[in-house]
PyMOL Python script that loads the backbone (N, CA, C, O; Angstrom):
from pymol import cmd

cmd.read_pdbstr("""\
ATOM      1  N   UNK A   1       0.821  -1.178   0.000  1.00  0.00           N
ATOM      2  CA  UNK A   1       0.000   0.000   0.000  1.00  0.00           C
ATOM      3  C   UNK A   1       0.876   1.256   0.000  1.00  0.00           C
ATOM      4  O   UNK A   1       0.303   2.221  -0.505  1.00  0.00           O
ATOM      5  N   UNK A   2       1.922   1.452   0.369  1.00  0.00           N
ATOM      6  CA  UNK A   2       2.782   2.517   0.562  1.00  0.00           C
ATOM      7  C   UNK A   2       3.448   2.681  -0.566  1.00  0.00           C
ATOM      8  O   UNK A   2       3.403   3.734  -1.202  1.00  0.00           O
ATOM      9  N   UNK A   3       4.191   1.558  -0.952  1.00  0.00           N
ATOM     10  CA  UNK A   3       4.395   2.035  -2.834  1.00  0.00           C
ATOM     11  C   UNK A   3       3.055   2.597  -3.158  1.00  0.00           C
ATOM     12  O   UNK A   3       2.874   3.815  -3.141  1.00  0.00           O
ATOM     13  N   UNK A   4       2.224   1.856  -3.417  1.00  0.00           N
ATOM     14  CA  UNK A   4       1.227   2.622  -4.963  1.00  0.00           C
ATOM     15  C   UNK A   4       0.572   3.952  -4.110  1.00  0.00           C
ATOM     16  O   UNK A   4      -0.316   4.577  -4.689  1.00  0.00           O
ATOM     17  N   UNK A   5       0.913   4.315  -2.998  1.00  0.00           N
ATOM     18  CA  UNK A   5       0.172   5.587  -2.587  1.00  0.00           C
ATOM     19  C   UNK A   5       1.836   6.434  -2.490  1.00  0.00           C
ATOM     20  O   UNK A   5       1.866   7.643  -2.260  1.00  0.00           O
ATOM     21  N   UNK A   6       3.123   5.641  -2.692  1.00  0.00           N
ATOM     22  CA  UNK A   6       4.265   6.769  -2.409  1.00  0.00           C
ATOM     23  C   UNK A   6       4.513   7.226  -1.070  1.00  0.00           C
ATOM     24  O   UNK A   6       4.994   8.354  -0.951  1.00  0.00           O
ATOM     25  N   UNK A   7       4.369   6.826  -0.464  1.00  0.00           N
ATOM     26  CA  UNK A   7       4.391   7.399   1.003  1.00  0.00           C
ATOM     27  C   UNK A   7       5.598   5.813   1.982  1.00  0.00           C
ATOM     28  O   UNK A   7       5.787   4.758   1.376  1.00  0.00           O
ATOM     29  N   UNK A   8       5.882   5.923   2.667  1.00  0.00           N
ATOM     30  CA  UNK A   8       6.605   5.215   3.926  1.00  0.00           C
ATOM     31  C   UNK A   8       6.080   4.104   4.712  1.00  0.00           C
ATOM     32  O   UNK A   8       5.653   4.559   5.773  1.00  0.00           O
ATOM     33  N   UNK A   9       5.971   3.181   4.660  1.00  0.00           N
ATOM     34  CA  UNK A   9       5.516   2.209   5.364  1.00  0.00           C
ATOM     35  C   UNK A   9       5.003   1.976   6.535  1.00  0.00           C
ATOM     36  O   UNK A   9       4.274   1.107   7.015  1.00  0.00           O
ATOM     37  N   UNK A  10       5.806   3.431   7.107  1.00  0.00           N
ATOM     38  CA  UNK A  10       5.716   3.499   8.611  1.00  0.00           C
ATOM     39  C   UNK A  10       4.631   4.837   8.244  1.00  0.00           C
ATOM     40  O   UNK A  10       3.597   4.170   8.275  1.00  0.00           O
ATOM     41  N   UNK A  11       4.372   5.601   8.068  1.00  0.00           N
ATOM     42  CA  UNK A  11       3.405   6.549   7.492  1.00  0.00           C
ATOM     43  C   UNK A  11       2.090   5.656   7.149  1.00  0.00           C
ATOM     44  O   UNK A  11       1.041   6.239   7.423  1.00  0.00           O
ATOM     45  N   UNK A  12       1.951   4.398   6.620  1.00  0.00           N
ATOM     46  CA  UNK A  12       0.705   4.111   6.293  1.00  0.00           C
ATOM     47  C   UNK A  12       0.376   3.775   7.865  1.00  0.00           C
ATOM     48  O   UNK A  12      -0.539   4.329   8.475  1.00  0.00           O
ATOM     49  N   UNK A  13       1.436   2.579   8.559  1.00  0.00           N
ATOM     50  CA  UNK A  13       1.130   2.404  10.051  1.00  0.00           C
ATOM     51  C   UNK A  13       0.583   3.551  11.032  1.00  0.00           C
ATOM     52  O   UNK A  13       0.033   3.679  12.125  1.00  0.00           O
ATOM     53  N   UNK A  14       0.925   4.070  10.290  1.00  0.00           N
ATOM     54  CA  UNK A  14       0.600   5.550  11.735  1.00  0.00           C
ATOM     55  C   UNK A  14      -0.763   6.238  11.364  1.00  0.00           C
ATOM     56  O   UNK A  14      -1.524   6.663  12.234  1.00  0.00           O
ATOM     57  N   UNK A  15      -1.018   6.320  10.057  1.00  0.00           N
ATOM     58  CA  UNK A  15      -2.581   6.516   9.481  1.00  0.00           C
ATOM     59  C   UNK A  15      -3.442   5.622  10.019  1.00  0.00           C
ATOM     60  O   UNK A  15      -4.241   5.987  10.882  1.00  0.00           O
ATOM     61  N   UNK A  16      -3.383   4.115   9.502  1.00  0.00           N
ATOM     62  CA  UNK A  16      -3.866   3.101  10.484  1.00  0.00           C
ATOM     63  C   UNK A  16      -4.275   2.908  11.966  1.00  0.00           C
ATOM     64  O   UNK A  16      -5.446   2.722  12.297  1.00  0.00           O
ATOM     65  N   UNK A  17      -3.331   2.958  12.763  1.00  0.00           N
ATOM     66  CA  UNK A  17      -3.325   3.098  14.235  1.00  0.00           C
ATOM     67  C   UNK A  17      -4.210   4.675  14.218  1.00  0.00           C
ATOM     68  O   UNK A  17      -5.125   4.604  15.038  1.00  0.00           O
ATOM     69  N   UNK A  18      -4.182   5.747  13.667  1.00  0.00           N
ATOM     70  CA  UNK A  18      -4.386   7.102  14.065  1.00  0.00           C
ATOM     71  C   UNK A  18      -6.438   6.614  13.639  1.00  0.00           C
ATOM     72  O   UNK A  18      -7.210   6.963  14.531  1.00  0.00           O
ATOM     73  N   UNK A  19      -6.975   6.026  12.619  1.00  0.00           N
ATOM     74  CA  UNK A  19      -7.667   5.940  12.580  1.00  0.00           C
ATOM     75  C   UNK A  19      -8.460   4.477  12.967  1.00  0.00           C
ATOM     76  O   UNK A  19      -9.637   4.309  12.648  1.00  0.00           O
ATOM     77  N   UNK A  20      -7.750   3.547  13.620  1.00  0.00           N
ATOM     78  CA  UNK A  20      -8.008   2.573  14.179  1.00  0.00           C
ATOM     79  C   UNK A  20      -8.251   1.142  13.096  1.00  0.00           C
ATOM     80  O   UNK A  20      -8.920   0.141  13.353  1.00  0.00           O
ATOM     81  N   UNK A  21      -7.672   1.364  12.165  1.00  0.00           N
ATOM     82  CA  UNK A  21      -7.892   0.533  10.953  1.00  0.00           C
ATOM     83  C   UNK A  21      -6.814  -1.212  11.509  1.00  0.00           C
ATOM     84  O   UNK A  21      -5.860  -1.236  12.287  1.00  0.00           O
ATOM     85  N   UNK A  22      -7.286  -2.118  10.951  1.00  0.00           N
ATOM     86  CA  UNK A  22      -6.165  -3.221  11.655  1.00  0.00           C
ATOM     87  C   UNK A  22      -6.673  -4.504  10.372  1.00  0.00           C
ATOM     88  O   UNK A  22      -7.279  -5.535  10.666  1.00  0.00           O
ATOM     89  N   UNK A  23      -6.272  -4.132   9.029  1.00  0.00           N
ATOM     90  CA  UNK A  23      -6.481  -4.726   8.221  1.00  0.00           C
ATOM     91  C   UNK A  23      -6.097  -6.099   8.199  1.00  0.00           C
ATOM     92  O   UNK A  23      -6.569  -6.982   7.483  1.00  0.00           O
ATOM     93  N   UNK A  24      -4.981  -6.215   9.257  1.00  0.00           N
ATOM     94  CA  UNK A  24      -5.068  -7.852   9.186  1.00  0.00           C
ATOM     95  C   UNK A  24      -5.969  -8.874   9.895  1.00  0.00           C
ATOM     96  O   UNK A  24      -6.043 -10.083   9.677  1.00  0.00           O
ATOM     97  N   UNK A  25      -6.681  -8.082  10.846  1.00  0.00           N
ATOM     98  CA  UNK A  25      -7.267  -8.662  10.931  1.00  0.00           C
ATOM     99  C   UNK A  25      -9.225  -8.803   9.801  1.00  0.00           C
ATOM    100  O   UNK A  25      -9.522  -7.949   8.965  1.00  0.00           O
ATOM    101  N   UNK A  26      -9.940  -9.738  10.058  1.00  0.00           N
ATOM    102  CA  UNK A  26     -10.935 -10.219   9.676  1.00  0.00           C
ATOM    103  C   UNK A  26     -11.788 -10.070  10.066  1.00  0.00           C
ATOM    104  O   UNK A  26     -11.743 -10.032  11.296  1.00  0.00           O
ATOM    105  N   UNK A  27     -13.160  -9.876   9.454  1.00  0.00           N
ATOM    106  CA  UNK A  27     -14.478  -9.742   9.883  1.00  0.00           C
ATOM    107  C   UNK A  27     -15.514 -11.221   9.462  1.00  0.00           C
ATOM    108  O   UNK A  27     -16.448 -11.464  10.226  1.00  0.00           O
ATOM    109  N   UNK A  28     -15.332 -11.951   8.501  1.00  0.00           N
ATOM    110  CA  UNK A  28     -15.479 -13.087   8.592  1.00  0.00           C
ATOM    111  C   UNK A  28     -15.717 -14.448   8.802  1.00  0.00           C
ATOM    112  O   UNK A  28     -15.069 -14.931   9.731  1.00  0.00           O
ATOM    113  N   UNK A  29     -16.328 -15.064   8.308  1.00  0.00           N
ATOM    114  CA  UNK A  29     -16.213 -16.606   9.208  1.00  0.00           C
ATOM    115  C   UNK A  29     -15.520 -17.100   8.054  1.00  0.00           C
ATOM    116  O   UNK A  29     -15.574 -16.883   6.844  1.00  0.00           O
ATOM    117  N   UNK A  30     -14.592 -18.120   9.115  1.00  0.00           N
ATOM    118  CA  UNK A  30     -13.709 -18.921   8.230  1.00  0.00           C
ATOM    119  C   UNK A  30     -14.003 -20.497   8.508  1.00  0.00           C
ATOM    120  O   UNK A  30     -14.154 -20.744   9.704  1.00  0.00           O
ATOM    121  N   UNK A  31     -14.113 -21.593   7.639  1.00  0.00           N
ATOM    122  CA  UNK A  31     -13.971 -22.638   7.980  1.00  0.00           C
ATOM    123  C   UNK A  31     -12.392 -23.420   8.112  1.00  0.00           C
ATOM    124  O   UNK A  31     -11.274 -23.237   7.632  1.00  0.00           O
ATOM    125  N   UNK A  32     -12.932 -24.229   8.905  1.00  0.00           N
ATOM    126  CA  UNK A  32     -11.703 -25.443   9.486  1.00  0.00           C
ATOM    127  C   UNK A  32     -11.238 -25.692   7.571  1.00  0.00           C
ATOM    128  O   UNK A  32     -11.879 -25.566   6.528  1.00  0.00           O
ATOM    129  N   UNK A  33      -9.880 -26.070   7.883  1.00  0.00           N
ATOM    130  CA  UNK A  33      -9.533 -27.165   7.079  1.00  0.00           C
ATOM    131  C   UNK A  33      -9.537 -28.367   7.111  1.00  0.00           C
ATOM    132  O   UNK A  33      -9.448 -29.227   6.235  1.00  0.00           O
ATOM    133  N   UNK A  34      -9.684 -28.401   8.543  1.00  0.00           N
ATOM    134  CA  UNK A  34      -9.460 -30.116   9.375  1.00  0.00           C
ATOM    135  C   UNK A  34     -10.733 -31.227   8.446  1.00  0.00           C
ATOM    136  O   UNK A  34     -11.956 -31.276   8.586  1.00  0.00           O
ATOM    137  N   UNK A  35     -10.060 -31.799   7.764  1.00  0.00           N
ATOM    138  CA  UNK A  35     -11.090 -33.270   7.179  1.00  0.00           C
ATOM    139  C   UNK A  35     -11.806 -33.381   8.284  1.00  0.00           C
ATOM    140  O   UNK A  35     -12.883 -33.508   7.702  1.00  0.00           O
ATOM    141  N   UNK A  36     -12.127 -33.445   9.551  1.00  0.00           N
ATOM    142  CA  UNK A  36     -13.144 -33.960   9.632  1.00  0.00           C
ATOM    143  C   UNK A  36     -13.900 -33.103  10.727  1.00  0.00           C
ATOM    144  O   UNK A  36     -14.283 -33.351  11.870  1.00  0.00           O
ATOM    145  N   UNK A  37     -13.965 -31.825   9.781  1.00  0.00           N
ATOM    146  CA  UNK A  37     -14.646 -30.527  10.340  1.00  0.00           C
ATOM    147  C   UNK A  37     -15.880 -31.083  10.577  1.00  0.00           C
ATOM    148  O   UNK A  37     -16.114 -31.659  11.640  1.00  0.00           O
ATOM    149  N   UNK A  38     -17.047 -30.926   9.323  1.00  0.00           N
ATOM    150  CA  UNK A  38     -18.315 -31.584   9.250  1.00  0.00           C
ATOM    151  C   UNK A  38     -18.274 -32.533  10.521  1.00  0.00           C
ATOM    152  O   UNK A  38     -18.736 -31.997  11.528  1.00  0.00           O
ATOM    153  N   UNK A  39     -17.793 -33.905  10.692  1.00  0.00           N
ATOM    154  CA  UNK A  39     -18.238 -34.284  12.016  1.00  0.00           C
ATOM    155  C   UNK A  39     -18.225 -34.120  13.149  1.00  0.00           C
ATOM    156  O   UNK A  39     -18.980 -34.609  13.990  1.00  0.00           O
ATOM    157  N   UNK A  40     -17.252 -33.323  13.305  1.00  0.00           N
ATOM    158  CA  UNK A  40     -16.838 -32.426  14.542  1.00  0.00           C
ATOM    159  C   UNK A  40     -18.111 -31.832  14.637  1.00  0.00           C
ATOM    160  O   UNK A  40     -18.907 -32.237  15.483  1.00  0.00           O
ATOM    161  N   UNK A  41     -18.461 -30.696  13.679  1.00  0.00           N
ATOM    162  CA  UNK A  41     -19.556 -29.711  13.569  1.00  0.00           C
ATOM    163  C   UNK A  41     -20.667 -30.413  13.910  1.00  0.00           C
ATOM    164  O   UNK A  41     -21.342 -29.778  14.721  1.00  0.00           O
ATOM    165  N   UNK A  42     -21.181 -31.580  13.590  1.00  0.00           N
ATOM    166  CA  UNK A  42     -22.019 -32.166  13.758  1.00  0.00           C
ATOM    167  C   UNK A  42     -22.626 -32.172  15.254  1.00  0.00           C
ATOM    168  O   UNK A  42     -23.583 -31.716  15.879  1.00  0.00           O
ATOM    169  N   UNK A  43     -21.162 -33.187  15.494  1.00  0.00           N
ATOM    170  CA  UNK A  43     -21.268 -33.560  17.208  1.00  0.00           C
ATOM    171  C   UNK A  43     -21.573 -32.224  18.452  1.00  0.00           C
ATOM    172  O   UNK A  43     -22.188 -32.194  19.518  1.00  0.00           O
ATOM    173  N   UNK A  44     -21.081 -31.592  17.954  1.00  0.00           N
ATOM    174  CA  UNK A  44     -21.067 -30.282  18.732  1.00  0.00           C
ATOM    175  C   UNK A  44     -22.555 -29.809  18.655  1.00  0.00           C
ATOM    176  O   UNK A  44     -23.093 -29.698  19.757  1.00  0.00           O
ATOM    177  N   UNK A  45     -23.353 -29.498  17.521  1.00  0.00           N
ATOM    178  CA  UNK A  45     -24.223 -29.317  17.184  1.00  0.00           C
ATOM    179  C   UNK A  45     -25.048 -29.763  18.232  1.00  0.00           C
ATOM    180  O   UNK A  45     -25.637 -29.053  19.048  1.00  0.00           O
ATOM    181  N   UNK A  46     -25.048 -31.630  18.112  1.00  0.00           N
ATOM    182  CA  UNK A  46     -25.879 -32.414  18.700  1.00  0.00           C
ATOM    183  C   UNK A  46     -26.253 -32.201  20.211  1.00  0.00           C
ATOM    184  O   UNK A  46     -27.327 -32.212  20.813  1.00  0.00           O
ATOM    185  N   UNK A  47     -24.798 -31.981  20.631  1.00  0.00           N
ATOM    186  CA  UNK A  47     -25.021 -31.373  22.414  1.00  0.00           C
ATOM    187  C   UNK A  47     -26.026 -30.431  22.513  1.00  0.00           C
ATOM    188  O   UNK A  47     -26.818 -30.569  23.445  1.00  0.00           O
ATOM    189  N   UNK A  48     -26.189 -29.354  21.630  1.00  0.00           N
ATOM    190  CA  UNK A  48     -26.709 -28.109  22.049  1.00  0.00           C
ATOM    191  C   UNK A  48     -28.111 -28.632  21.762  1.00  0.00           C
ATOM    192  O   UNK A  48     -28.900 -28.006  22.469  1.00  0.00           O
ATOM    193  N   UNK A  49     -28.688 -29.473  21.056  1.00  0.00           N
ATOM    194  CA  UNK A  49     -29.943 -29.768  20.660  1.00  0.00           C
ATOM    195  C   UNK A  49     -30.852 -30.730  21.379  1.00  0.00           C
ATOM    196  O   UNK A  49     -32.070 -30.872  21.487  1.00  0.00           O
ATOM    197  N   UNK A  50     -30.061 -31.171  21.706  1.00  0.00           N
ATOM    198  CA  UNK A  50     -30.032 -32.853  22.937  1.00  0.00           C
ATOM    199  C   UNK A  50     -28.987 -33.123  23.625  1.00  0.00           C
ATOM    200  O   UNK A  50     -28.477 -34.199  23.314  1.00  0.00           O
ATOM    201  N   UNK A  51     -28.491 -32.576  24.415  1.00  0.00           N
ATOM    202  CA  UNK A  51     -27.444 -32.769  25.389  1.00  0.00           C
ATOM    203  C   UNK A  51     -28.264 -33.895  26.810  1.00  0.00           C
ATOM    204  O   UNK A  51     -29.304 -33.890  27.468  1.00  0.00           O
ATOM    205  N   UNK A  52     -27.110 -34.673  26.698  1.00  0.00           N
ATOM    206  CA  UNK A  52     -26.839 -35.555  28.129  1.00  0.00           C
ATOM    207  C   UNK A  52     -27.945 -35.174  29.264  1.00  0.00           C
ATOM    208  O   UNK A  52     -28.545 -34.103  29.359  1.00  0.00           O
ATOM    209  N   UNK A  53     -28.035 -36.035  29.892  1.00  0.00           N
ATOM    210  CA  UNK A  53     -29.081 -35.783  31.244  1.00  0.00           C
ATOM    211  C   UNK A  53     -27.898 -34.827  32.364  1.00  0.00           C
ATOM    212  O   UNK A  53     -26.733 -35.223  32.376  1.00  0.00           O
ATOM    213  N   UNK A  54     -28.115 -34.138  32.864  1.00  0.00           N
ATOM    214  CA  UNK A  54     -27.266 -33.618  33.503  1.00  0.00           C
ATOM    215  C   UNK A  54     -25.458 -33.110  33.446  1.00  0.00           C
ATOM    216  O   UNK A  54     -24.448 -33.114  34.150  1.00  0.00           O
ATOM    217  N   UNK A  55     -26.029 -32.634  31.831  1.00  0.00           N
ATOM    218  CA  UNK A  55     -24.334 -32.341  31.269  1.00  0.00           C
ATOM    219  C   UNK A  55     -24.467 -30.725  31.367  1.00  0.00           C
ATOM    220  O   UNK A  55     -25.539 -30.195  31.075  1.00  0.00           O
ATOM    221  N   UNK A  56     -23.723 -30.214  31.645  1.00  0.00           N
ATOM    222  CA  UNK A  56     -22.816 -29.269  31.180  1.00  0.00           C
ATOM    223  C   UNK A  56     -22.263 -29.253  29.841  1.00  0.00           C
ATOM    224  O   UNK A  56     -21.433 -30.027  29.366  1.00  0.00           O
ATOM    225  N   UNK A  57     -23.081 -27.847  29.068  1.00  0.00           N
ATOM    226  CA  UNK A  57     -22.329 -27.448  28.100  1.00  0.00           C
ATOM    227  C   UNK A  57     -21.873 -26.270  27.798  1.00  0.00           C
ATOM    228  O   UNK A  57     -22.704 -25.362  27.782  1.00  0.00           O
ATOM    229  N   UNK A  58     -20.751 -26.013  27.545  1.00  0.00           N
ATOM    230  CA  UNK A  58     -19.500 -24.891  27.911  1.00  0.00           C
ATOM    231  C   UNK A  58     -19.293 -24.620  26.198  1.00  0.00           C
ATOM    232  O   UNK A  58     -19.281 -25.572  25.419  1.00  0.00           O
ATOM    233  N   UNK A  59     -19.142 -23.257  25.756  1.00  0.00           N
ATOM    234  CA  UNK A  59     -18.713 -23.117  24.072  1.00  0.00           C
ATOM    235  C   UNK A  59     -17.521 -22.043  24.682  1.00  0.00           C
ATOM    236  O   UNK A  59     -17.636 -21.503  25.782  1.00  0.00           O
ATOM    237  N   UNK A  60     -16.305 -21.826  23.721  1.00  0.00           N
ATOM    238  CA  UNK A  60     -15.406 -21.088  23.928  1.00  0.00           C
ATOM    239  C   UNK A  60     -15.123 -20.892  22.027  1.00  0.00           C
ATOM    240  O   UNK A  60     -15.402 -21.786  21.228  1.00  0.00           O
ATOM    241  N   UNK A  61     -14.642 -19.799  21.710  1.00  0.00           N
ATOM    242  CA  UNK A  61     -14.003 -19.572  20.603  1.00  0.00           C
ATOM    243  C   UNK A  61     -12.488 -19.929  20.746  1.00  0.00           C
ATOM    244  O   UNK A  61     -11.736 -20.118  21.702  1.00  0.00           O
ATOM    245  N   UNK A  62     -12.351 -19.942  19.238  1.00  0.00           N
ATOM    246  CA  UNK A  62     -11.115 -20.260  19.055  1.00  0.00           C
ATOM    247  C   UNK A  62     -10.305 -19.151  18.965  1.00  0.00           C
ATOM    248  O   UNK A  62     -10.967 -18.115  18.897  1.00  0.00           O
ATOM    249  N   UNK A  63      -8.741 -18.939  18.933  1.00  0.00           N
ATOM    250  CA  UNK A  63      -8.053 -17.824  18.692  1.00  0.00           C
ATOM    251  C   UNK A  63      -7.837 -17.728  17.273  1.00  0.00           C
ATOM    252  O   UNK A  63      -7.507 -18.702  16.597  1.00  0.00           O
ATOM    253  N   UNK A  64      -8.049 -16.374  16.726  1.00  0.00           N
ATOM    254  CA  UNK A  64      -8.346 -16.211  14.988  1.00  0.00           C
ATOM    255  C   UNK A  64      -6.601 -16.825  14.822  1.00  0.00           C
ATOM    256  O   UNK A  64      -5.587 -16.732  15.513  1.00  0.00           O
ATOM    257  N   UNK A  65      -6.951 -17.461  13.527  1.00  0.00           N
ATOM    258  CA  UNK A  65      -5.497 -17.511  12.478  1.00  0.00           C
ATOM    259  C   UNK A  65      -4.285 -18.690  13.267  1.00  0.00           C
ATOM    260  O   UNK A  65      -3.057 -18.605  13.292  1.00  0.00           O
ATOM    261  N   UNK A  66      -5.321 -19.907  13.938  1.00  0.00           N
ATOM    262  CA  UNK A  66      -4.738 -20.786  14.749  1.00  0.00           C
ATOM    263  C   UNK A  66      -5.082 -21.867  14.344  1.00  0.00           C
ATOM    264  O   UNK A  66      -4.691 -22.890  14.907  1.00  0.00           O
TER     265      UNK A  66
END
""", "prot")
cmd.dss("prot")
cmd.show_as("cartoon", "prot")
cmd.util.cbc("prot")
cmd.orient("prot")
């Protein structure tokens, strides 16, 4: 971005930060690559719909880009 606008690298950073921009990150949903996302997804699913007689169910996100 700093080539085709001519300006300093550290100049685009400081525009960025000054206006709170953080392009690397994502707004997005991303899927797994993991082969065996779908059943994972599934199972997980299943808890929330019909969970166990006296289970506990706990959801946590994942950390982006992990």
């Amino acid at each position: 971005m700093a080539a085709e606008a001519g300006i300093s690298p550290s100049t685009v950073g400081r525009i960025w930060r000054r206006n709170g921009l953080k392009p690397h990150r994502t707004k997005t949903f991303k899927l797994s690559n993991d082969k065996d996302f779908e059943c994972k997804f599934w199972d997980v699913i299943g808890l929330y719909l019909d969970p166990p007689e006296n289970a506990v169910v706990l959801c946590c996100d994942e950390k982006t880009q992990c």
